[in-house]
C-alpha positions as CSV (number, residue, x, y, z in Angstrom):
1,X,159.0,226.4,33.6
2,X,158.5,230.3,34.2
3,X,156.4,232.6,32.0
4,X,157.7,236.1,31.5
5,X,155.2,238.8,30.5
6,X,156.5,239.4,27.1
7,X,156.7,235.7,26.5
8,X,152.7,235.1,27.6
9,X,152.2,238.5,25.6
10,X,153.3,236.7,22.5
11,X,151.2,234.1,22.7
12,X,148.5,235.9,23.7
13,X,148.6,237.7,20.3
14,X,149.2,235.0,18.4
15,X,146.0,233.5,19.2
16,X,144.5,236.5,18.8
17,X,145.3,235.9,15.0
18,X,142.8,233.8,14.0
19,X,140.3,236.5,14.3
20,X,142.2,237.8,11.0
21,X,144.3,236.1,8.8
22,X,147.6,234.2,9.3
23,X,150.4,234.8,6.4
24,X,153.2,232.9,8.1
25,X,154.2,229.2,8.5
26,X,155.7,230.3,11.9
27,X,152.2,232.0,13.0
28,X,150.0,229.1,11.8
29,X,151.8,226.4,13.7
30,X,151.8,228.3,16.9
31,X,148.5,229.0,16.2
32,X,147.9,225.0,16.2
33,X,149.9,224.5,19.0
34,X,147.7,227.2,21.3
35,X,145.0,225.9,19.7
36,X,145.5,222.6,21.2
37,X,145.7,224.2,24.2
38,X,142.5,226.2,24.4
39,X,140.9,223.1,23.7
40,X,142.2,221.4,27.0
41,X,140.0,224.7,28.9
42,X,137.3,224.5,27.1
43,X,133.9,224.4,28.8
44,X,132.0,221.0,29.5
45,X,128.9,220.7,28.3
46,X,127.3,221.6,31.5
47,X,124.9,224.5,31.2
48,X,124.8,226.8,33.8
49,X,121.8,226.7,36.3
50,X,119.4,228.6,38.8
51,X,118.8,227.0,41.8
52,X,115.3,227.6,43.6
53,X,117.9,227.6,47.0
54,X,119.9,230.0,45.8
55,X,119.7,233.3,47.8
56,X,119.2,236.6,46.8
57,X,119.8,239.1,49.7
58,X,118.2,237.3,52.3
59,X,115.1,235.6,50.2
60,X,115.8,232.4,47.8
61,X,114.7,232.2,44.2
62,X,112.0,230.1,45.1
63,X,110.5,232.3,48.1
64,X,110.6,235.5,45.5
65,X,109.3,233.6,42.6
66,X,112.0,234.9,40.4
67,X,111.9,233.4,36.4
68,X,115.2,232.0,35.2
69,X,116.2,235.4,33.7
70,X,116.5,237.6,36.7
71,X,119.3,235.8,38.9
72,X,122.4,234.8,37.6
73,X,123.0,231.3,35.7
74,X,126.1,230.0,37.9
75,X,127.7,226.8,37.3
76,X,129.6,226.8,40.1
77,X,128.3,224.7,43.1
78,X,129.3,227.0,46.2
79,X,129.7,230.8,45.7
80,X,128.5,234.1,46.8
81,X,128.3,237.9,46.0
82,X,128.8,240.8,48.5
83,X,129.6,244.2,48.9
84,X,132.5,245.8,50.2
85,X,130.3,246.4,53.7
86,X,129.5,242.1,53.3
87,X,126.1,242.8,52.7
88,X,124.8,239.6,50.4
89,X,123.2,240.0,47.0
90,X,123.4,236.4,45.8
91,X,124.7,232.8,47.7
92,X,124.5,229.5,46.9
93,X,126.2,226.6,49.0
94,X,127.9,229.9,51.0
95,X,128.7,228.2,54.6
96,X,129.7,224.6,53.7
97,X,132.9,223.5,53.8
98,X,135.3,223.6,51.3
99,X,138.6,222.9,50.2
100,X,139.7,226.1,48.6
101,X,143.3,225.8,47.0
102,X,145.5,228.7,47.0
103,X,143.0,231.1,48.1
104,X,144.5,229.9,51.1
105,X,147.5,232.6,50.2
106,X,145.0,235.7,51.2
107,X,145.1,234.8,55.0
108,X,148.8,233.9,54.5
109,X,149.7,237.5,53.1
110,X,147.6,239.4,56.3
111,X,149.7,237.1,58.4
112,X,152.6,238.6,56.6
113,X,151.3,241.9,56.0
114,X,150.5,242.4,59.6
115,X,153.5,240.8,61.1
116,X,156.6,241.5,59.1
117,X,158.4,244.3,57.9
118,X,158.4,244.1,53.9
119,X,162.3,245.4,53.0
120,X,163.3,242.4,55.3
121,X,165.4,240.3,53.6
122,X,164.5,235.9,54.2
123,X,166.7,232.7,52.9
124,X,165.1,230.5,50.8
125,X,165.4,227.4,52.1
126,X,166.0,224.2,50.8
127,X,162.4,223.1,51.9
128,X,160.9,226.0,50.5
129,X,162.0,225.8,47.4
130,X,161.0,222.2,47.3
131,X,157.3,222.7,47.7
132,X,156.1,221.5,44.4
133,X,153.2,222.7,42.1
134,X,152.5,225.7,41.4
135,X,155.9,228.1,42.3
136,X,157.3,231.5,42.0
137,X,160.8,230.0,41.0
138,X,162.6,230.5,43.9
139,X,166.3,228.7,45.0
140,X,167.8,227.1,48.0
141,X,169.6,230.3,49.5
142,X,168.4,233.1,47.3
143,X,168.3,236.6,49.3
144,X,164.1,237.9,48.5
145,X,162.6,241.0,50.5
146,X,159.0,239.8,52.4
147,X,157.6,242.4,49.5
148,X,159.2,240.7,46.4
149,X,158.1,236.9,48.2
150,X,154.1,238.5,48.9
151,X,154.7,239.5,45.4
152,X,155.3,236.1,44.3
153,X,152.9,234.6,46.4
154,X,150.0,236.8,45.5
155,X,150.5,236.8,41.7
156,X,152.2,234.5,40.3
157,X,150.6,231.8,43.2
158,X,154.0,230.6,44.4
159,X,154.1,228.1,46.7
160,X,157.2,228.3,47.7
161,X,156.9,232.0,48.4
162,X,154.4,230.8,51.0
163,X,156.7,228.9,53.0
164,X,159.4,231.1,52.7
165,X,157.2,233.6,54.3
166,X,156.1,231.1,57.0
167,X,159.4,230.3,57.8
168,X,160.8,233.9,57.8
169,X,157.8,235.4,59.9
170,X,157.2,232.3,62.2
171,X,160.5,230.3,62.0
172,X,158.5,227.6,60.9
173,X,155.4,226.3,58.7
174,X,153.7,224.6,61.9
175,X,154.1,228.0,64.2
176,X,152.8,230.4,61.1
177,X,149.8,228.4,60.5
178,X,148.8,228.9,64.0
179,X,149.1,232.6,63.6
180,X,146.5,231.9,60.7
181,X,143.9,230.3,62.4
182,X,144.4,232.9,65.1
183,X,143.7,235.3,63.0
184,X,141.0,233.7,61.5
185,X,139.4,233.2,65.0
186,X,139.9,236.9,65.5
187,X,137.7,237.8,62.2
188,X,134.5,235.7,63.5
189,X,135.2,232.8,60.6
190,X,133.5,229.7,62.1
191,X,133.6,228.0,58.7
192,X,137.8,227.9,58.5
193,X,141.0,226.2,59.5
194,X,144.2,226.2,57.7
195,X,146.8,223.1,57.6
196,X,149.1,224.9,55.8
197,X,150.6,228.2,54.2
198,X,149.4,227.1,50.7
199,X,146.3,225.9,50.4
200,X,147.8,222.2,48.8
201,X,145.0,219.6,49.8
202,X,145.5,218.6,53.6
203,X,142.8,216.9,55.8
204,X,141.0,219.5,57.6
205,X,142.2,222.0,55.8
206,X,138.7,224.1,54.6
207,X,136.9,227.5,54.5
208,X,133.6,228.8,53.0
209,X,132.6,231.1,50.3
210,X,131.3,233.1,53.2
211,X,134.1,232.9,55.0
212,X,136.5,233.7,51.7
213,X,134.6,236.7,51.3
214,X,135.5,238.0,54.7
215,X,138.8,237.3,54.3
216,X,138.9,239.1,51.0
217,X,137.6,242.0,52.4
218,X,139.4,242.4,54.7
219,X,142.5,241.8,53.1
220,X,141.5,244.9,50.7
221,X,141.7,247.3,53.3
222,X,145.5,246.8,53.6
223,X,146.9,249.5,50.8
224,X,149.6,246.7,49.8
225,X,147.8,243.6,49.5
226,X,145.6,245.6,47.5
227,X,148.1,247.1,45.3
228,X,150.0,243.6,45.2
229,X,146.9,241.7,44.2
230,X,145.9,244.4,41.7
231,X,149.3,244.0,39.2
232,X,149.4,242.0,36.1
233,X,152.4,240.8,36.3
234,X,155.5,241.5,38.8
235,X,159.6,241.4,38.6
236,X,161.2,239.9,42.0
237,X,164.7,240.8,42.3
238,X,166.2,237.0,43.5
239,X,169.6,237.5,44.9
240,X,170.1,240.3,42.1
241,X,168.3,238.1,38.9
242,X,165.2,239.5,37.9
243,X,162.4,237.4,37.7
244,X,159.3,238.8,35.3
245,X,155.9,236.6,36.7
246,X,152.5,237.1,34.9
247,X,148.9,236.7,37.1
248,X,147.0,233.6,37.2
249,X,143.9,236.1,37.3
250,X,142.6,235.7,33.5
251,X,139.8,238.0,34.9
252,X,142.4,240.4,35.7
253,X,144.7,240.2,32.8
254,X,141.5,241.2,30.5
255,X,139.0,243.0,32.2
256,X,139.5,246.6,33.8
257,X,136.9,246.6,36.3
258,X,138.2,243.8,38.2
259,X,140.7,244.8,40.9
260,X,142.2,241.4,42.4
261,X,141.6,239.1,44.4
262,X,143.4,234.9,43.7
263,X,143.1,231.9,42.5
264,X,143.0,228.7,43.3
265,X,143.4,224.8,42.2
266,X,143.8,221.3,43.5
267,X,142.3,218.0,42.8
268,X,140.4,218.2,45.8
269,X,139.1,221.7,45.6
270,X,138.5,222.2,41.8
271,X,138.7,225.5,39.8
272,X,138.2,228.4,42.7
273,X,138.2,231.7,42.3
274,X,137.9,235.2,44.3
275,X,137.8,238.0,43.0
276,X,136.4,241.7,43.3
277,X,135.7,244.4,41.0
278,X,135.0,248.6,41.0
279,X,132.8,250.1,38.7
280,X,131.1,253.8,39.5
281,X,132.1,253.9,42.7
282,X,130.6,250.5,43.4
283,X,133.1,247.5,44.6
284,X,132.2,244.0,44.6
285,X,133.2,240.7,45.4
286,X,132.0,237.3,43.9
287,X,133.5,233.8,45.3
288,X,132.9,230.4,43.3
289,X,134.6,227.1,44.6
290,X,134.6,224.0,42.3
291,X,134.0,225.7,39.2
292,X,133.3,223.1,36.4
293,X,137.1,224.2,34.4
294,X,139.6,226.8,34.6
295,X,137.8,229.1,32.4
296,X,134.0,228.4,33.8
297,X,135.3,230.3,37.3
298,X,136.1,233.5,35.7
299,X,132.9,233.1,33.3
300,X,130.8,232.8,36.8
301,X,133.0,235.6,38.9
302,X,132.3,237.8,35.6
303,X,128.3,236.7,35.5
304,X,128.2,237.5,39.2
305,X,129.6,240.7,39.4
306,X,127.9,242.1,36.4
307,X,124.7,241.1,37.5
308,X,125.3,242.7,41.0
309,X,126.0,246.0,39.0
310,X,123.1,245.9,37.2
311,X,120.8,245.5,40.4
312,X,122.8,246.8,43.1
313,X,123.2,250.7,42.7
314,X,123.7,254.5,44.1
315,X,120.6,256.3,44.3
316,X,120.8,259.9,45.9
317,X,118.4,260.1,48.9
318,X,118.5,263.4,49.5
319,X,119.7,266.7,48.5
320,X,122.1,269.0,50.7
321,X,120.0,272.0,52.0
322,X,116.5,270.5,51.1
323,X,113.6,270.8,53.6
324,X,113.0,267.1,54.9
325,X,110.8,267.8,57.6
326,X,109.3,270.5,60.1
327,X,110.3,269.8,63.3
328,X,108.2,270.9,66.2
329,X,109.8,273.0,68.9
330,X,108.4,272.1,72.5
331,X,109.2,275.7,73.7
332,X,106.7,277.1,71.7
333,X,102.9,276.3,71.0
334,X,103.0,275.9,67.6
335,X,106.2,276.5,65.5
336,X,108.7,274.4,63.7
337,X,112.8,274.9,62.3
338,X,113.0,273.4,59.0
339,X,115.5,270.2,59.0
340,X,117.4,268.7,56.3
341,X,120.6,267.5,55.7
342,X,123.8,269.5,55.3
343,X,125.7,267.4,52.5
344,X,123.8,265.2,49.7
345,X,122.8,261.5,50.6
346,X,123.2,258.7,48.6
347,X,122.6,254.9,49.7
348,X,123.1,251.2,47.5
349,X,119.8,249.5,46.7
350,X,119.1,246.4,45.7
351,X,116.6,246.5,43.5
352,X,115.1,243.1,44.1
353,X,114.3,244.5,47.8
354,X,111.4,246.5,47.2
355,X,110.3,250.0,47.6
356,X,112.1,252.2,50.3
357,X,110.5,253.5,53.5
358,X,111.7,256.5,55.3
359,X,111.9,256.5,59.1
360,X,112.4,260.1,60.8
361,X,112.5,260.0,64.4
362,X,112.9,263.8,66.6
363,X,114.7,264.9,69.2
364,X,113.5,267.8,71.8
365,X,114.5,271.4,71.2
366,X,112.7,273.4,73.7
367,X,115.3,276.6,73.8
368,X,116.1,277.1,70.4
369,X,118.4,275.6,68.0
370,X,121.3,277.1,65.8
371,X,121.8,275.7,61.8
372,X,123.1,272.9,61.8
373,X,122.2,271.5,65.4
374,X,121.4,267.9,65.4
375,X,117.3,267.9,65.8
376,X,117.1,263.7,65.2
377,X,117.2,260.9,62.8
378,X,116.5,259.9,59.2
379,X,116.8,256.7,58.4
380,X,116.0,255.3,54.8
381,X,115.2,251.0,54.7
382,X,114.5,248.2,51.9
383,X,112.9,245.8,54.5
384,X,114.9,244.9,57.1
385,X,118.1,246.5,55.3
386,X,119.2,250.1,56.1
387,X,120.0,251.8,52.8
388,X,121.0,255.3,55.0
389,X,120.7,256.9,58.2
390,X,121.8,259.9,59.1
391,X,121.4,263.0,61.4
392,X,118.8,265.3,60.7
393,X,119.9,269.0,61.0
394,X,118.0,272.5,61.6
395,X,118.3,274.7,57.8
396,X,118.0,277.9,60.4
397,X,118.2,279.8,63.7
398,X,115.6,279.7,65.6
399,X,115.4,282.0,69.2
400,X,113.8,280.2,71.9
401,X,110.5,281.1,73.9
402,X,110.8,284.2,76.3
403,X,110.0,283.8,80.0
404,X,106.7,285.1,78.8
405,X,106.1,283.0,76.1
406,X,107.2,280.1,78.0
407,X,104.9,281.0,81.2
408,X,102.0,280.9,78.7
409,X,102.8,278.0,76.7
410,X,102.7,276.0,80.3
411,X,99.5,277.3,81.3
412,X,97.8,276.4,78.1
413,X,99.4,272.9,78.5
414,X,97.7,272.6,81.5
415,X,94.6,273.1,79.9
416,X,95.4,270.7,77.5
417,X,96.1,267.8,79.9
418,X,92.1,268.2,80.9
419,X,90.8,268.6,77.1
420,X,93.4,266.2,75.6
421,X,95.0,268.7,73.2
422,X,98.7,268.3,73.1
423,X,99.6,272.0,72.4
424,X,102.6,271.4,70.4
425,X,103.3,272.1,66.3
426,X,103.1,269.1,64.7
427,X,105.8,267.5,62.3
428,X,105.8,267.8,58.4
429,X,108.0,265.0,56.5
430,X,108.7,266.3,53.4
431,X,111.0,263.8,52.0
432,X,110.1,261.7,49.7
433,X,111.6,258.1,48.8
434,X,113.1,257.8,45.2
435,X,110.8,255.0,42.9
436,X,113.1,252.0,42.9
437,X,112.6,250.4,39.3
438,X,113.9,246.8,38.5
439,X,116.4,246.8,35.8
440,X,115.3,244.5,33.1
441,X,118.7,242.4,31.8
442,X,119.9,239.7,30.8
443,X,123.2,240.3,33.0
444,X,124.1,237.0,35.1
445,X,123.1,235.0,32.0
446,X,126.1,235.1,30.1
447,X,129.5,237.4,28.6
448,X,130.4,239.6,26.3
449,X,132.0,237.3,23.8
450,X,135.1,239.0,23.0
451,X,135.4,239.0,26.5
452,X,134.8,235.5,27.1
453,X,137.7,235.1,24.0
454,X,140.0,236.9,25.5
455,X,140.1,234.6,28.7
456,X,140.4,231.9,27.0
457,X,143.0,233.1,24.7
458,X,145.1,234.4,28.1
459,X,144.3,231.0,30.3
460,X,145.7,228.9,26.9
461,X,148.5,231.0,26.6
462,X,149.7,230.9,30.0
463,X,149.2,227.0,30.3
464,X,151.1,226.4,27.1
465,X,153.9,228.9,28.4
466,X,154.4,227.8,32.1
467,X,153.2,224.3,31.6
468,X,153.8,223.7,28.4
469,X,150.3,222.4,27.3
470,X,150.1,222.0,23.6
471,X,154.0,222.5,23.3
């Protein structure tokens, strides 16, 4: 059974009822009938837990003697949180591996992306549309574009969009997944191998949070995938019949600072989720694998990624124009060209990771230097992390030494080699590092509760209507 936005919609605001009151005979029995449903993805009774092992950035919880407030209460056993650069902020479980479901459809749409031409127009075939589980509805011989079958495949989870991909781009299931572990050997993931198109559970068919989140990223460079994985709901156009397909992504459906990514279910690989997020400028993305239930995986995506905004954040560095340091000018006994940087500088920190130390390091001018000349390097590091680096620049002209100045400065140097004065200006750093203050929060521990409601409402509503649970 499919599930058409405007039917799901329905639903959706049927449950949302109950928050009110219910006047009609019709609206109180589909209220019991979702309501049936929303208890089949209700949470266990598990609460969620802080591992000493977990890591955040490169420390664990135990090594950094964090309380149980400060890093995020996750349920689910494998997961991690990184930036759009990969850098980590949290992991737990991140490189074993793991059966991961239709997240296997993110390295089966780069395949796509990267090796078809999206208005070409692929058969269904028979085989195809015989997959099973979940599907994007498709027909023995329907006419669908590669766009309208990524579409399905990225949305709605289709599996037989996946194969009729595979079987349009490779002429065959077996060929295409060869071109996705080739491309997975080409992105450095040692933790992944693919079986299949789909991500139903197959013997050696595995990745890692890690892994996931590489592939993720990745995938979000591509302007399509992006866009593709970023809708609500989609209409293909099946041989001329419009089919209207909702998301799987609860997360997405009800929360506007997440941007994608997929889900992902099988007996073997439990409740997984991907997904990624934008807030300020800031984009994250949080993997859990084997979530406890349907709704615990966007509950621990949502913890994650909250948490990392709270900690992980813009701080400006420097301004444009100010006076960083005094750089010496060899040419000369004793003067300096005031350096800076031309445009402001801004950098993410962490702010588990400490204060930040600034690292200038000078090049030679001896003749002079015009604004904006390159005069070295300021770098700006939490640890072993580099928050910024970037060139530093002369603020003004400066002339070099005459033939005069120059015939003096050498004799004097001379001098100097015998007295052990080094006869040169001396450097001035002037910039300052900004205070990096822990934010005090309870983020990672838990969700807004209308928040929390409205995934559940959305993930009973779209069970009931394409599965028919509690009808």
């Amino acid at each position: 059974m499919q599930v058409s936005p405007h039917d799901i919609g329905s639903k959706i605001q049927v449950l949302a009822r109950r928050r009110g009151h219910l006047t009609s005979l019709t609206g109180i029995l589909l209220t019991l009938v979702l309501a049936c449903a929303l208890c089949l993805v209700a949470p266990g009774t598990v609460h969620a837990a802080i591992n000493g092992n977990d890591y955040v950035g490169q420390s664990t919880v135990n090594d950094r003697g964090m309380n149980i407030t400060e890093a995020p209460a996750i349920e689910s056993p494998y997961g991690i949180l990184v930036d759009e650069d990969g850098n980590v902020l949290w992991a737990r479980g991140q490189d074993e591996h793991r059966a991961m479901a239709s997240i296997t459809k993110t390295m089966t749409a780069i395949v796509a992306l990267e090796n078809g031409d999206l208005d070409e127009v692929f058969t269904v075939s028979s085989r195809a549309a015989s997959v099973g589980e979940s599907s994007a509805g498709l027909v023995a011989g329907q006419q669908v574009t590669l766009r309208d079958l990524v579409s399905g495949l990225l949305v709605h989870s289709g599996n037989d969009a996946s194969m009729a991909i595979a079987e349009g781009i490779a002429g065959g299931e077996k060929e295409f997944v060869q071109m996705m572990n080739a491309k997975a050997q080409q992105m450095g993931l040692v933790n992944t191998q693919f079986q299949n198109p789909h991500g139903l559970d197959a013997e050696n068919h595995y990745s890692s949070a890690a892994d996931i989140s590489v592939i993720m990223r990745y995938a979000m460079q591509d302007p399509t995938f992006r866009e593709i994985v970023g809708m609500k709901s989609c209409t293909l156009n099946l041989s001329g019949e419009p089919k209207e397909l909702l998301t799987t992504n609860a997360l997405l459906a009800t929360w506007d600072d997440c941007i994608g990514v997929k889900t992902g279910f099988t007996n073997k690989a439990g409740q997984c989720l991907a997904a990624a997020a934008s807030k300020n400028g800031v984009e994250l993305y949080a993997v859990v694998l084997d979530s406890t239930d349907e709704v615990q995986r966007f509950i621990d995506a949502y913890k994650l990624l909250d948490w990392g905004f709270t900690h992980y954040r813009p701080y400006t560095l420097a301004s444009a124009e100010q006076v960083l340091v005094d750089a010496p000018m060899s040419g000369f006994l004793d003067k300096t060209v005031k350096a800076g940087v031309l445009e402001e500088v801004t950098g993410m920190v962490f702010d588990f990771n400490g204060d930040i130390a600034i690292d200038v390091r000078l090049t030679d001018k001896p003749d002079g230097v015009a604004k904006g000349d390159t005069v070295g390097t300021i770098t700006w590091r939490q640890g072993e992390n580099i928050v910024a680096s970037v060139p530093l620049v002369a603020l003004e002209d400066k002339m070099g030494p005459s033939p005069v100045t120059s015939v003096i400065t050498s004799l004097v140097r001379c001098v100097g080699v015998i007295t052990g004065d080094q006869c040169v200006a001396q450097s001035t750093v002037y910039a300052q590092a900004p205070e990096v203050e822990r934010v005090q929060s309870t983020a990672g521990q838990g969700m807004n509760a209308e928040l929390e409601m409205d995934i559940r409402d959305y993930v009973a509503a779209y069970n009931a209507a394409v599965y028919g649970y509690g009808s």
